[in-house]
C-alpha positions as CSV (number, residue, x, y, z in Angstrom):
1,X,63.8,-79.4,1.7
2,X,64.6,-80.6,4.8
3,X,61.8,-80.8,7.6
4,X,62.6,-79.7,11.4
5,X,60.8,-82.7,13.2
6,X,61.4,-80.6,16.6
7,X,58.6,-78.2,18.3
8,X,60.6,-75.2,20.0
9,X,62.4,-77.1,22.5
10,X,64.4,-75.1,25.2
11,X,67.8,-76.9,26.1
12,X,70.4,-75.8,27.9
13,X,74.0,-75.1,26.1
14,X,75.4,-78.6,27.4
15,X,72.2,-80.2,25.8
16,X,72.6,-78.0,22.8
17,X,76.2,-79.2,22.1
18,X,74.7,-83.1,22.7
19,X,71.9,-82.9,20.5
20,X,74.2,-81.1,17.6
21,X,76.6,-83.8,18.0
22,X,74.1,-86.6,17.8
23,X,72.4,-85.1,14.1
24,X,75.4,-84.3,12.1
25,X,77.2,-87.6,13.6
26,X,74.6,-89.7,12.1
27,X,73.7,-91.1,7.9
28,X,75.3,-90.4,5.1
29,X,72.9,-88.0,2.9
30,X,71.5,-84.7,2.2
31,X,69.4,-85.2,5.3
32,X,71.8,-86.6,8.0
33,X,71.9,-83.2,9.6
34,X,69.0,-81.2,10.8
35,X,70.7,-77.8,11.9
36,X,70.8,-76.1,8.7
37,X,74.5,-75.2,8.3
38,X,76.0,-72.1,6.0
39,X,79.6,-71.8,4.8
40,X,81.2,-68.6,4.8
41,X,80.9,-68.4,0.6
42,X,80.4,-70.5,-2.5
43,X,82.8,-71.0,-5.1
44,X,80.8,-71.4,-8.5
45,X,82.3,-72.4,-11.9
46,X,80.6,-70.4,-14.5
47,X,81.3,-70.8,-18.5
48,X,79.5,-69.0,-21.1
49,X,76.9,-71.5,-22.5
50,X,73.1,-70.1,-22.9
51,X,71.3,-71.9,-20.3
52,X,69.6,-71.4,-16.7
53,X,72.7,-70.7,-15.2
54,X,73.3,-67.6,-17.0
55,X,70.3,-66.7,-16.2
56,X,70.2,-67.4,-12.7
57,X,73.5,-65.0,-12.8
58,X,72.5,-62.1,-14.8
59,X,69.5,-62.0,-12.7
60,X,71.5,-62.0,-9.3
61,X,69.2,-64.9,-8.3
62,X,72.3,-67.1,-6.9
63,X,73.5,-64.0,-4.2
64,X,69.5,-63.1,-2.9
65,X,68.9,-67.0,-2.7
66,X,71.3,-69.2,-1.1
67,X,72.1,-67.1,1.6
68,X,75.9,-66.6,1.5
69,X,78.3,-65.3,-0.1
70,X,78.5,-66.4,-3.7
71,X,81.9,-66.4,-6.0
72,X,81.9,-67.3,-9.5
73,X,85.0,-67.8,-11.4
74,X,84.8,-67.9,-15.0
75,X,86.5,-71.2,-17.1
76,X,86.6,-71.9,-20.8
77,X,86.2,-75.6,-20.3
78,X,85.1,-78.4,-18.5
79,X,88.4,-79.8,-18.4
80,X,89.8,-76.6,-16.6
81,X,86.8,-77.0,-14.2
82,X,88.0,-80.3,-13.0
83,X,91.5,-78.7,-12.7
84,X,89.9,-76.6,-10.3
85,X,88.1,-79.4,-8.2
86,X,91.2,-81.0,-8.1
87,X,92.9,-78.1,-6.6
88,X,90.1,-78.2,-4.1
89,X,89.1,-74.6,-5.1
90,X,85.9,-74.4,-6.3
91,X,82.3,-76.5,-4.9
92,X,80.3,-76.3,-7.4
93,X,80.5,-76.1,-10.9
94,X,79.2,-76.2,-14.6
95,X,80.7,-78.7,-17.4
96,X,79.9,-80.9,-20.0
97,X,79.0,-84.4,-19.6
98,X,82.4,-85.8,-21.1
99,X,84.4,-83.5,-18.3
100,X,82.0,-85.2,-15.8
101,X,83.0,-88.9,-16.9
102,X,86.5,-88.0,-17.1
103,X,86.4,-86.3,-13.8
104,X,84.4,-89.2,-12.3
105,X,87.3,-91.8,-13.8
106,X,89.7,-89.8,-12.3
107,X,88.1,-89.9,-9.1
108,X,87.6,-86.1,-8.3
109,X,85.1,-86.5,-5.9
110,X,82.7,-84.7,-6.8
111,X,78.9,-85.8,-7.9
112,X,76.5,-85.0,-10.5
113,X,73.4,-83.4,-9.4
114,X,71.7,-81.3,-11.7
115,X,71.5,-80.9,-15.7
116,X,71.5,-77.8,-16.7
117,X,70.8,-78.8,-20.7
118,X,70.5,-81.7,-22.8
119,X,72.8,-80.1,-25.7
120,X,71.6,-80.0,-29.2
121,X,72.8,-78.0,-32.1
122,X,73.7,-75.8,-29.7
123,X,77.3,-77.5,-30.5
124,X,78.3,-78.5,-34.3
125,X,80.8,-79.3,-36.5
126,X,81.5,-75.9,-38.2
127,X,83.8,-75.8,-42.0
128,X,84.9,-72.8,-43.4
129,X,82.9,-72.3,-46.6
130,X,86.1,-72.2,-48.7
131,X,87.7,-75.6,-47.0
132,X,85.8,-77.6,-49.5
133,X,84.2,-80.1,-46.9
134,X,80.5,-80.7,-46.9
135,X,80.5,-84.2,-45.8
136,X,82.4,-85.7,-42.1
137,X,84.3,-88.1,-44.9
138,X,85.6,-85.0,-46.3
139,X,87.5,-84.5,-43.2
140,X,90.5,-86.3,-43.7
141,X,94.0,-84.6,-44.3
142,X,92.3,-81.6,-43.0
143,X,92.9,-79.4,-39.5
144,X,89.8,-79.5,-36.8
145,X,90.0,-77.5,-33.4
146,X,88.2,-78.3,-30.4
147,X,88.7,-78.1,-26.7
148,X,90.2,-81.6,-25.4
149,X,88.1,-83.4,-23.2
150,X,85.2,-81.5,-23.4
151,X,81.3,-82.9,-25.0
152,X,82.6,-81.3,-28.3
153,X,86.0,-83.5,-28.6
154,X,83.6,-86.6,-27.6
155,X,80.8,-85.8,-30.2
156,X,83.9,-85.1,-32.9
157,X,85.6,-88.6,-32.2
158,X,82.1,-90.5,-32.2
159,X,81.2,-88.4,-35.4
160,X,84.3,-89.4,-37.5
161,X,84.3,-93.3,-35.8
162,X,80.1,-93.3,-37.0
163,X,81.4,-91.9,-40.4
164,X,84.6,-95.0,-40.8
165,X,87.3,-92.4,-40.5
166,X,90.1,-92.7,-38.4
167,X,90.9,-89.8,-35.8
168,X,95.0,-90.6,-36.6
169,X,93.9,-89.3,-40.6
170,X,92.4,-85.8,-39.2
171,X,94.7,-83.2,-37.6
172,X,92.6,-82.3,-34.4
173,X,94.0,-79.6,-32.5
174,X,93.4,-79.1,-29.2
175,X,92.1,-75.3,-28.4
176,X,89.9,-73.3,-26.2
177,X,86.8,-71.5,-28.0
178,X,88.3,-68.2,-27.9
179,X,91.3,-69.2,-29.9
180,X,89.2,-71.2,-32.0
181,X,87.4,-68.1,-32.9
182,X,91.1,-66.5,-33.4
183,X,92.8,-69.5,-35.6
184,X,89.5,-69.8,-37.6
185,X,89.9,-65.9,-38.7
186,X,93.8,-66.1,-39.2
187,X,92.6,-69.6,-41.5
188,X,94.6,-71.3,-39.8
189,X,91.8,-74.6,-39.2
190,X,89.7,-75.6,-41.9
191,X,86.9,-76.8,-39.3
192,X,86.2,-76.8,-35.7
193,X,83.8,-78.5,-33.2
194,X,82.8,-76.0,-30.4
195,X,79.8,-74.4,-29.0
196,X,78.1,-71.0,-28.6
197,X,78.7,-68.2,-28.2
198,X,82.0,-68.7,-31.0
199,X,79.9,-71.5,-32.9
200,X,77.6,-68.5,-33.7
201,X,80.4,-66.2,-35.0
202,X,81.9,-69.1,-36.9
203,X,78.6,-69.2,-39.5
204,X,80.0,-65.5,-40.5
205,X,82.0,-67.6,-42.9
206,X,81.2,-71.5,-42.3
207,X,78.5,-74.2,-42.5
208,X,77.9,-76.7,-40.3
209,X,78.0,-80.4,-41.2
210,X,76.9,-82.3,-38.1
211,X,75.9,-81.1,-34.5
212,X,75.1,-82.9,-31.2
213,X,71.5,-83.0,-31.7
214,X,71.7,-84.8,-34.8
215,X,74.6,-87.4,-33.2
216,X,72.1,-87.7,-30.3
217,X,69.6,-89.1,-32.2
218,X,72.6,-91.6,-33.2
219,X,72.8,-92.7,-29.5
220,X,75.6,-90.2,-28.6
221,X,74.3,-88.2,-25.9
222,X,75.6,-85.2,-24.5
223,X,74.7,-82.9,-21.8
224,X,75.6,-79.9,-19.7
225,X,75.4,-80.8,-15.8
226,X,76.0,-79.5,-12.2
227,X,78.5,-80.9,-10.3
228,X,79.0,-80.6,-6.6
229,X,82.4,-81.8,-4.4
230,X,80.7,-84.3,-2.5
231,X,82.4,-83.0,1.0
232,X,80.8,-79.9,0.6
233,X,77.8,-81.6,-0.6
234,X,77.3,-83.4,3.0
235,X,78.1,-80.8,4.7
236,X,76.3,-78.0,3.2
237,X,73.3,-79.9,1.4
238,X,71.0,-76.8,1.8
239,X,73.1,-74.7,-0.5
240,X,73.0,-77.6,-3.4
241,X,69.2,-78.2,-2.6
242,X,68.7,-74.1,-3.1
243,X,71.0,-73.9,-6.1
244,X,68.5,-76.1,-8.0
245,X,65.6,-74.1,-7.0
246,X,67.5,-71.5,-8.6
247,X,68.0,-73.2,-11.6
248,X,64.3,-74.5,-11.6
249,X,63.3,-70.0,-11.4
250,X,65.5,-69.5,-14.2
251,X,63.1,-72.9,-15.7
252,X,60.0,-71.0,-15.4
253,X,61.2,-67.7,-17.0
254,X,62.2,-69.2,-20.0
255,X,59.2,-71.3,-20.4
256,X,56.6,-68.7,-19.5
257,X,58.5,-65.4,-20.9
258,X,61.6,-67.0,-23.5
259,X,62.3,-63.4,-24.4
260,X,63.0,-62.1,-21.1
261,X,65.1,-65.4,-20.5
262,X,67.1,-64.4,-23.6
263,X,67.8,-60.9,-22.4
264,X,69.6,-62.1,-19.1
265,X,71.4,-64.2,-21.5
266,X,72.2,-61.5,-24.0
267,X,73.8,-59.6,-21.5
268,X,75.7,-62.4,-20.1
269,X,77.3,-63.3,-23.1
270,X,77.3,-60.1,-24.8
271,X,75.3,-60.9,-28.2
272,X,72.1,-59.5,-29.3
273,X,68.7,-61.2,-27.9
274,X,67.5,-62.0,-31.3
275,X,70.8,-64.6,-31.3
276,X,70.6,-66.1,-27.3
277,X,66.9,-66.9,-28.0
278,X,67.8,-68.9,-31.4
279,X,70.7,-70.2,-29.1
280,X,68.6,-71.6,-26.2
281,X,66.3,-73.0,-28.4
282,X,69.6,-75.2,-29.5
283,X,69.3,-76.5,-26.0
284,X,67.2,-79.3,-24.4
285,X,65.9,-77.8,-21.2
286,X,65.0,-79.9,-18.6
287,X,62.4,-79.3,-16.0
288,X,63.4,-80.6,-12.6
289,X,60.8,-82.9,-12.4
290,X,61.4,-84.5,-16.2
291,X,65.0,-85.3,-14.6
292,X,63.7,-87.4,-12.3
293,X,62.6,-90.0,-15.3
294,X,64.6,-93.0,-16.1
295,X,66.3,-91.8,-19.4
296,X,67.8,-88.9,-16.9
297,X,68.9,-89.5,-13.1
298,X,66.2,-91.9,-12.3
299,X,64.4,-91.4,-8.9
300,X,66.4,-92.6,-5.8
301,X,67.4,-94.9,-4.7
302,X,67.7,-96.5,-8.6
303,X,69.9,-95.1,-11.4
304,X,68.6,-94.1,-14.7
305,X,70.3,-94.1,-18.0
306,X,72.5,-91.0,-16.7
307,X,74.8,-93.0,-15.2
308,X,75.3,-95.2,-18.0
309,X,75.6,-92.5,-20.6
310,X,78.4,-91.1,-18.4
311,X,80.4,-94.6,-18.2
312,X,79.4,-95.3,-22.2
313,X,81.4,-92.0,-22.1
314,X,84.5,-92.9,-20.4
315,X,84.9,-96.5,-22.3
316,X,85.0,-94.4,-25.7
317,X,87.5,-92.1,-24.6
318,X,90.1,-95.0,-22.8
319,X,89.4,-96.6,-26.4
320,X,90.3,-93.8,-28.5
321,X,93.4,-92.9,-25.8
322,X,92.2,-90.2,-24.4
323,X,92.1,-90.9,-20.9
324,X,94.0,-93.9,-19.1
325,X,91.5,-95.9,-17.6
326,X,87.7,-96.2,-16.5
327,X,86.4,-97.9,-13.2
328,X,83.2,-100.1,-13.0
329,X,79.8,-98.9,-13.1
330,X,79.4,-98.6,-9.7
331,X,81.7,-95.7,-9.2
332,X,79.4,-93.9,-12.2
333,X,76.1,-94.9,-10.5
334,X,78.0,-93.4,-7.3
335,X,78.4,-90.1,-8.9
336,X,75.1,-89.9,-10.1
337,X,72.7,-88.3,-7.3
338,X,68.7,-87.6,-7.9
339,X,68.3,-86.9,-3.9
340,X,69.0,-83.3,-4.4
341,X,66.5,-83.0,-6.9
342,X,64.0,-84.6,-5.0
343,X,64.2,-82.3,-2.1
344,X,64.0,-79.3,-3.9
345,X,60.7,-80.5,-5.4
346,X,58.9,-81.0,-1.7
């Protein structure tokens, strides 16, 4: 957190205005300004994936801790979220790490802060039982849904490259997890790639043949992580600062009482507890402090493997077409910020 380095000092108005102008005029980071400044609101992508955040929101923890005014606004995808920080109409906001890279390529402006999971089989490959596919080989001539540009579409590409098919010989659709759910019951796709909740439903009738944890341990890494537009980020670092500590409350719960975690997230997504439990435990959680390490963000000012995972990303996607182009490192270890983290844990 940031520090007041003043005793009580009294100034008068003229002096006030002088000495405000002088702090927030000054550097570059979370720090640059010592009067600790509030917007009106926060705008907060939510989407339903059972992690800390749905925790954080079931729990009302966002609204009694940061201070302001808090408004969520539900998306499907990551890709819809960067829509939305395009349009300048949301600050902060949870996506996958493949939305990330393609929102840092595009140059969005906004940075990565947080992680809210390291995902696992928390997203697979699903097949119908009656498609007749029990291998990622058997996936040719057949129909596969997923959301475009999202860590499902990613982990599908690398999965079929990894297995010597070509993504031009699989018909991949390009749908959001409710319709997934909706085609998959009409039998309109033989398989999809997606995550829960709807990867849960899809085992009513399905299998699955890979997931992200297992393609992780293949070197494809995917995560879910906090983004922040970096103008509001300087101008309101308190608020990003708090919103970990949030995340880092809804941390502790699950760790010390998993089944009160579970029931936040029950009634978040609306499935039994028995099934967010099994779900979270599809998910890498990541203490705040264990983000810090070099195969996360790295402490500042170096850049741990993050970074590089996120631009590793962005290459695969430019080479399998799906976005147009990918700048250097540099803008990825840009985008990568551990500061926030660190100031949360003073």
């Amino acid at each position: 957190m940031m520090r007041n380095k003043f005793k009580k000092l009294f100034l008068t108005g003229g002096m006030v205005a002088l000495l405000a102008l002088q702090l927030t005029g000054c550097g570059k980071g979370p720090q640059a300004s010592i009067a600790v400044q509030k917007p009106e609101a926060v705008t907060i992508a939510v989407q339903d994936i059972p992690n800390d955040a749905v925790v954080a929101k079931v729990k009302g923890w966002y609204e009694s801790e940061l201070g302001v005014k808090v408004v969520f606004k539900k998306f499907e995808s990551g890709r819809d979220i960067n829509n939305a920080f395009a349009a300048k109409s949301i600050d902060i906001g949870l996506m996958g790490s493949t939305p990330a890279a393609v929102g840092i390529a595009k140059g969005l402006g906004y940075e990565v802060f947080w992680i809210h999971d390291v995902i696992g089989a928390a997203e697979s490959l699903a097949v119908k039982n009656s498609a007749n596919i029990n291998s990622i080989k058997d996936l040719k001539g057949k129909t596969v849904a997923v959301p475009f540009s999202s860590t499902a579409h990613y982990s599908l590409l690398s999965a079929l490259k990894l297995a010597g098919i070509n993504a031009a010989d699989v018909k991949i659709l390009d749908m959001q997890p409710p319709d997934i759910f909706a085609a998959w019951q009409r039998g309109d796709i033989d398989a999809a790639y997606v995550w829960n909740p709807v990867l849960g439903k899809l085992f009513a009738d399905g299998k699955a043949i890979t997931d992200s944890g297992k393609l992780a341990d293949q070197g494809i890494v995917t995560a879910d992580v906090g983004v922040v537009s970096k103008e509001f980020a300087q101008k309101y670092p308190d608020i990003v600062i708090k919103y970990i500590k949030v995340q880092q409350k809804a941390h502790e719960l699950y760790k010390s009482t998993p089944e009160e975690a579970a029931g936040a997230i029950a009634r978040g997504l609306g499935i039994e507890t028995s099934e967010a439990l099994k779900q979270t435990r599809e998910l890498i959680w990541v203490s705040a402090q264990d983000q810090l390490a070099d195969k996360y963000f790295g402490a500042s000012p170096g850049k741990g493997e993050l970074a590089k995972v996120l631009k590793a990303t962005a290459d695969f996607l430019a080479e399998q077409k799906a976005i147009d182009q990918v700048p250097e490192q540099s803008a990825f270890d840009e985008a990568v910020n551990a500061k926030y983290i660190e100031d949360a844990l003073k």
